[in-house]
N, C-alpha and C positions, 0 to 999 in steps of 0.2 A: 504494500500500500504506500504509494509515492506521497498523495498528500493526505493530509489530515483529514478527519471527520468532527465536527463541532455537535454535542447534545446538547440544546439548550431547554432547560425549564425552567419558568417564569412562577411568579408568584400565584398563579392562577390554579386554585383548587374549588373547582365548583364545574359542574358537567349539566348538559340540559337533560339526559338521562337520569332513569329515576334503580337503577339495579339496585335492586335488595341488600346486594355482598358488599355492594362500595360504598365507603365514605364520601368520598365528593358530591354521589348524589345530594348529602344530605346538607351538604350548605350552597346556602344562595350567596354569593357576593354580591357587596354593597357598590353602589356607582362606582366611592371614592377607593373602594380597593381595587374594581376594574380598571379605573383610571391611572392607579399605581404600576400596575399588569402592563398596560399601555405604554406609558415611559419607558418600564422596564426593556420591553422589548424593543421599541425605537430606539432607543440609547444603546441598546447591545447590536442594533444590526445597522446602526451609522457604524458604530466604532469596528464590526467587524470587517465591512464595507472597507474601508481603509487601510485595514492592518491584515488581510486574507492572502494577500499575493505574497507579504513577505515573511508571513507564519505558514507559507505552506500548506492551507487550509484549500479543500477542494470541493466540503459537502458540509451542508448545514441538517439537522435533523432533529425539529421540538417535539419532546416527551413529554406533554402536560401531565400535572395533576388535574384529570379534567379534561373539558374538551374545547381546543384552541377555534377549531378555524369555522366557532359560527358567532365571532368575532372579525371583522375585517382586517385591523391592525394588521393580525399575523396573512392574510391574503396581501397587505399592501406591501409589507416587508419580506415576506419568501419574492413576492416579485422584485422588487430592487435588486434583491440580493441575486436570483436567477440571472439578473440580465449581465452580470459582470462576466467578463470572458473568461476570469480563472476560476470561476466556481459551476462547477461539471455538475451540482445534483443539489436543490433544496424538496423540503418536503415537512411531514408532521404523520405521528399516531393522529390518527382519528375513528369515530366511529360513524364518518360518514353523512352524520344528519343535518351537514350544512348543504343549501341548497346549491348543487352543484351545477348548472346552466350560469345561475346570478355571481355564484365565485369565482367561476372560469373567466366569466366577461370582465368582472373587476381584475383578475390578474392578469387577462390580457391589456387591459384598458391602463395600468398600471405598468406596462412594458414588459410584463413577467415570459420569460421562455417556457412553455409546456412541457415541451421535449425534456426539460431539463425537472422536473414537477416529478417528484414522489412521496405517494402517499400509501399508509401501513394502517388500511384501513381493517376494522375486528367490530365480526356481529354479535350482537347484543341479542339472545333469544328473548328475552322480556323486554326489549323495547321495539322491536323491529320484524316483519316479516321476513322471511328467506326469499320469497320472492322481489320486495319492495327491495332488501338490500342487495341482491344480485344485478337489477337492473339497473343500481346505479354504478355499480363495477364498471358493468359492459359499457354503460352509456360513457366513464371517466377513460375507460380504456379505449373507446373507440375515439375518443377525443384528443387522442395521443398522452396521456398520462400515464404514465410507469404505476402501477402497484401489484400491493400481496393484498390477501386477504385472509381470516382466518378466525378462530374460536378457542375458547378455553376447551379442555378436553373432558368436559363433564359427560358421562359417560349416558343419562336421564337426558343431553341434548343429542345424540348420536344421530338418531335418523334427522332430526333438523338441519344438523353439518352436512350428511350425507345428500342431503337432498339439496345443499348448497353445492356443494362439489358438483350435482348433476349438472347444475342452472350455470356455473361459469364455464368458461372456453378454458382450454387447458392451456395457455399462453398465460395463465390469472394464477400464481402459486397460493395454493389454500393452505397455511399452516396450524398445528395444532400446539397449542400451549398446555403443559403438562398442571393438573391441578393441583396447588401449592398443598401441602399438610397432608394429602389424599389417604382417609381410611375408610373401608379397607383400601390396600394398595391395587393397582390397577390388576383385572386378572387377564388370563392370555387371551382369552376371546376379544377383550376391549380394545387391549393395546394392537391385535391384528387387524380390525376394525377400523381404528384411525391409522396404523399406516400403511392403509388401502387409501388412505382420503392424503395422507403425508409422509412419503417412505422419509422425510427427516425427521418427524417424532421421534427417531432415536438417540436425537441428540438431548430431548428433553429428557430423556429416562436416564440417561449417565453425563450428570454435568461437567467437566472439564475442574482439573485443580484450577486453580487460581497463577497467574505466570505473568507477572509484573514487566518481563522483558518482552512482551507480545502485545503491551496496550500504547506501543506509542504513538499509533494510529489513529487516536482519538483521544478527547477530552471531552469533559461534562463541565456546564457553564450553568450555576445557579442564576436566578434575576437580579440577586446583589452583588454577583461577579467571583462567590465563591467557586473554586475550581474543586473536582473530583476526576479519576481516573473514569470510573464510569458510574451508575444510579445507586449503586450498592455498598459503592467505596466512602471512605470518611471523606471530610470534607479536606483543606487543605489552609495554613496559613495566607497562601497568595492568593491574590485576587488578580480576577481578568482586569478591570482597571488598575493596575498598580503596576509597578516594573518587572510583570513576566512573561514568559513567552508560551508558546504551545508544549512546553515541555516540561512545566510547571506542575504537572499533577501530582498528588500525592504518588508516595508508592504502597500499594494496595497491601490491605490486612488482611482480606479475606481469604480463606482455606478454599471455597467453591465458588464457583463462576455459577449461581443457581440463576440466573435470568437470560433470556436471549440479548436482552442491552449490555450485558458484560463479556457473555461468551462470544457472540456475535462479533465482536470489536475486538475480538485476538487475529493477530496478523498469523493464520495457521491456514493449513494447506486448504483444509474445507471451506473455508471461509473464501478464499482467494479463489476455489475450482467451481465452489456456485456461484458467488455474488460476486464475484469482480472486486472492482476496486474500494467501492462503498457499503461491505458487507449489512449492516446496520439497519440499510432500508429493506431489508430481507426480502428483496425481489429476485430472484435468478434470474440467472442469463443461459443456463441451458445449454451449456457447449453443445458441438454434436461430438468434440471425443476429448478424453484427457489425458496426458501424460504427468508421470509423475516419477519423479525420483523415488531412489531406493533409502540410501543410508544417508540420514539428516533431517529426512520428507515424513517415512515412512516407520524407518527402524534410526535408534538412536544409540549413542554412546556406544557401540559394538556391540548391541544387545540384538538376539535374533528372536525377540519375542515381540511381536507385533499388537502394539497394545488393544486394548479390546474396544476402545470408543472407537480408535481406529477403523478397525474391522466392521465395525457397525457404520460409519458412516461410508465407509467403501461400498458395504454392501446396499444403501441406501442409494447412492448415487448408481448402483448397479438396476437397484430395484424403479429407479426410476428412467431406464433404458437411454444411458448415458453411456458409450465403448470407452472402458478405461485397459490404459497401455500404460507399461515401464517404459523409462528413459531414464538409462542406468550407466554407467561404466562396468557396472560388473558385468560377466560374462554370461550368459543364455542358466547355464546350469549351476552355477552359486546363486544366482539371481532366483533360482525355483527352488532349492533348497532355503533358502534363508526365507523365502515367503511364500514356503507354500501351505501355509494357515489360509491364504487369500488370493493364492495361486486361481482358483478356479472364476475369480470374478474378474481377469483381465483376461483379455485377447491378444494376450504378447506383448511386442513395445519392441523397443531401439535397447539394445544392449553393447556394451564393449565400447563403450564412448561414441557410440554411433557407427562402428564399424561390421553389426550384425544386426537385422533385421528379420523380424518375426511378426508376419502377423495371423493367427489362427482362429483365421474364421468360420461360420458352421460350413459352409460352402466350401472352401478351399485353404490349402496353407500358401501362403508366399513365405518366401525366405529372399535376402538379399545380404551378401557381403561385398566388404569392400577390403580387398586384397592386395597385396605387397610383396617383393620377392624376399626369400630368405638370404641376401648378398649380405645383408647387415649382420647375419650372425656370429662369422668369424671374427668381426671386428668387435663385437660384443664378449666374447669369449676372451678376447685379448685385453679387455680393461675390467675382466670379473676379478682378480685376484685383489687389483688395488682396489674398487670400490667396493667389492665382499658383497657380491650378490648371487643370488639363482635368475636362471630364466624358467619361466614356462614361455611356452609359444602353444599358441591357439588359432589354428588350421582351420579350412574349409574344407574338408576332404572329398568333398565333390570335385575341387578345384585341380587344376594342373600341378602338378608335384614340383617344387622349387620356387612358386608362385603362389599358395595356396594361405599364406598368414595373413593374417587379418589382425590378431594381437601380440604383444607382447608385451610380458610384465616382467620388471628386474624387480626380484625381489630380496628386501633386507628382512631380517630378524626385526620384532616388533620393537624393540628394546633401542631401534636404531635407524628412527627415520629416516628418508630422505631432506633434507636441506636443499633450498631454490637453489642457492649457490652450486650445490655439490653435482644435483642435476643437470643444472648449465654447463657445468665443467663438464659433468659426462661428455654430455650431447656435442659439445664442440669438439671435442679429441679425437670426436668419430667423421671418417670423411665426408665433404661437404656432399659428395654427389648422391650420397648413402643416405643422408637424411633428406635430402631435395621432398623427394617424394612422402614424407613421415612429417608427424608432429608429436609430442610428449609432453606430459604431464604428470604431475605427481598425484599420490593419496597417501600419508603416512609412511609405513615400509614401502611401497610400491612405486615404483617407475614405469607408467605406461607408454607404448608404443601402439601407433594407429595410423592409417592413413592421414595423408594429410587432407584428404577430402571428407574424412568421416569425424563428425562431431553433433550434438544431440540437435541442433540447429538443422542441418541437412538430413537427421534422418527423420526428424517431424515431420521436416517440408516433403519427403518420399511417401511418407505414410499420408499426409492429408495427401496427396494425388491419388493413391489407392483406396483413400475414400470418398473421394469425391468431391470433398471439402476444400474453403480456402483456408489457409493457416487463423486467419480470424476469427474463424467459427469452431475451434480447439481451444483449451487449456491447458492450462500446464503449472505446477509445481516442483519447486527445486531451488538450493538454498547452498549450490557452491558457485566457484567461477565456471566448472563446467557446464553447469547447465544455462549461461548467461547466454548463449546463442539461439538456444530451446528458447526461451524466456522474451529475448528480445524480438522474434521472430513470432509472437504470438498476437504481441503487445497491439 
């Protein structure tokens, strides 16, 4: 996430819904508190207005207590704010009962970009029909406005949900929010039930620890400028008006990420493979395929045990007919031993830093390497004793015998990485015509050898042609410099 995401909530705790469970139904505000609410908000989004392009800020998103936008204010200022050319996405939580024809026209009338308009609208069964509120999905979305939609996961509204899920288009993500306190706890009937309606309910059932070094992506902006990491987090000394920056937030106390407005706003692969750059607004974009790294991405610290949120949100994005593909350095068969807890929910991927190609589809397998002659090896033998390595080499054995390498790794004892340095030094002592055609790179003990045409960048861009696809309608996750060519190539 390149630039920032802003949560702003105002003073505003009062809703024109009347829900039994919530608080806010139950107070009216007074003129001069709305008035208050008012200020608030104009003075936060002139000052943001000003100071967004060089805090790196790209998305603005109000979380009321309450409900903002059947109030104008906030329709006059998401539009201001929309029309600036470095801010990619404004929006608000709502529950929709503002009239949406009369607030589109004031936000266009007001200079507001549509395109640029998201809203995180949630039905209310005790205030709203499933009908009345589906029609105005479709009516916002055919209007060009980005949203989700969705429901608490009360198990006594099930067929109301379900029968929502019928009434929208499936371009409309219905999400389900897990029920805070829930007893009894969900049983398997229920929980199959909603992710039939939301295969990401599974990220409600297993909240995420808490990882302070994943929320720098966002910040929470009280209406008196107190800052929080996100809704959940303590408040923070500094304040938005006072001498800080976007990096200002506290660093978080909590053990669990138990909300979507916390988890949501971790800079993790999930996050990044549905929602793009502004997770938050919890709207997907739906790649048609993903790639994803191995060790970093997927599997951490040399641990070959694939953690279990993991695995469930893999399987979610599987269960929501998403082709997900590796793009790895490792080689085809470490790569299936290390992951094959979740082997069965890809269809191959790019391995060997892009120098082997697998894709196993029901229809058909492709395979593709990219191959190199064995002349380098003597020379490589020749400088094992001073640098204390092994080789493996990894063949095509389809291929022509003297021609058929596609990898090679020099490998040290763990206890005795490679060094940029040392690797430079290798690679140069070795003749220049010998490398002409290679490129190398490190991982820890390892020195990799690969074509110099194969890297995860070229072998994404081979795989979207044997799908079909442009590279822009894929994703991708990956968190070294290898995968910086994947990554830039998607963007």
């Amino acid at each position: 996430m390149d630039k920032k995401t802003i949560v702003y909530r105002g003073s505003l705790k009062s809703c024109n819904y009347r829900c039994s469970y919530c608080p806010f139904s139950k107070h009216a505000m007074t003129q001069k508190e709305l008035d208050a609410d008012k200020r608030q908000w104009l003075r936060f989004t002139e000052n943001l207005a000003q100071r967004a392009a060089s805090l790196q800020i790209g998305a603005l998103l109000v979380a009321p207590y309450g409900e903002a936008l059947i109030h104008p204010w906030y329709w006059d200022g998401l539009a201001a704010l929309s029309a600036l050319p470095y801010m990619k996405a404004v929006g608000a939580q709502t529950n929709l009962s503002f009239p949406a024809d009369e607030s589109l026209t004031r936000f266009r009338w007001a200079k507001g970009s549509v395109r640029k308009l998201r809203l995180w609208a949630t039905f209310h069964p005790e205030m709203a029909s499933v009908q009345a509120f589906a029609e105005k999905c479709i009516f916002l979305h055919r209007s060009g406005v980005l949203l989700c939609a969705g429901a608490v996961g009360a198990p006594e509204h099930l067929p109301l949900i379900q029968k929502l899920r019928a009434l929208l288009p499936r371009e409309i993500y219905l999400w389900i929010n897990r029920m805070d306190n829930r007893r009894p706890p969900y049983a398997k009937n229920e929980i199959d039930a909603f992710l039939e309606i939301d295969p990401y309910f599974v990220r409600e059932l297993a909240y995420p620890p808490s990882d302070p070094g994943k929320c720098a992506g966002r910040l929470f902006v009280e209406g008196d400028g107190r800052l929080r990491a996100c809704c959940i987090a303590p408040s923070s000394p500094e304040n938005w008006y006072g001498p800080c920056n976007a990096d200002d937030a506290p660093k978080c106390s909590r053990k669990i990420c138990s909300c979507y407005l916390a988890y949501g706003g971790q800079d993790d692969f999930m996050n990044r493979i549905l929602f793009g750059d502004f997770p938050l607004f919890r709207i997907p974009r739906r790649p048609k395929a993903a790639f994803l790294d191995i060790q970093g991405t997927l599997l951490f610290d040399g641990s070959s045990e694939i953690p279990r949120r993991t695995e469930l949100e893999l399987t979610a994005l599987a269960r929501d007919n998403i082709p997900l593909f590796f793009a790895t350095t490792l080689p085809y068969e470490d790569a299936a031993r290390r992951c094959a807890k979740i082997w069965h929910l890809f269809d191959g991927g790019v391995f060997a830093g892009g120098a082997h190609l697998v894709w196993e589809n029901p229809s058909e397998k492709k395979e593709e390497f990219l191959t190199f002659s064995e002349e380098i090896l003597p020379s490589l033998h020749f400088l094992q004793r001073k640098w204390q390595f092994r080789i493996l080499i990894y063949r095509d054995k389809k291929a022509r015998p003297k021609e058929n390498v596609y990898k090679i790794t020099l490998l040290r004892p763990k206890q005795k990485p490679w060094l940029s340095r040392e690797a430079d030094a290798l690679w140069a002592a070795l003749p220049k015509q010998l490398r002409r055609p290679l490129r190398h790179f490190t991982e820890d003990s390892c020195l990799q050898i690969v074509s110099r045409d194969a890297d995860k960048g070229s072998g994404v861009r081979t795989f979207c042609k044997w799908l079909g696809i442009s590279p822009g309608e894929a994703a991708a996750a990956g968190d070294g410099d290898e995968d910086a060519p994947m990554l830039e190539l998607l963007q």
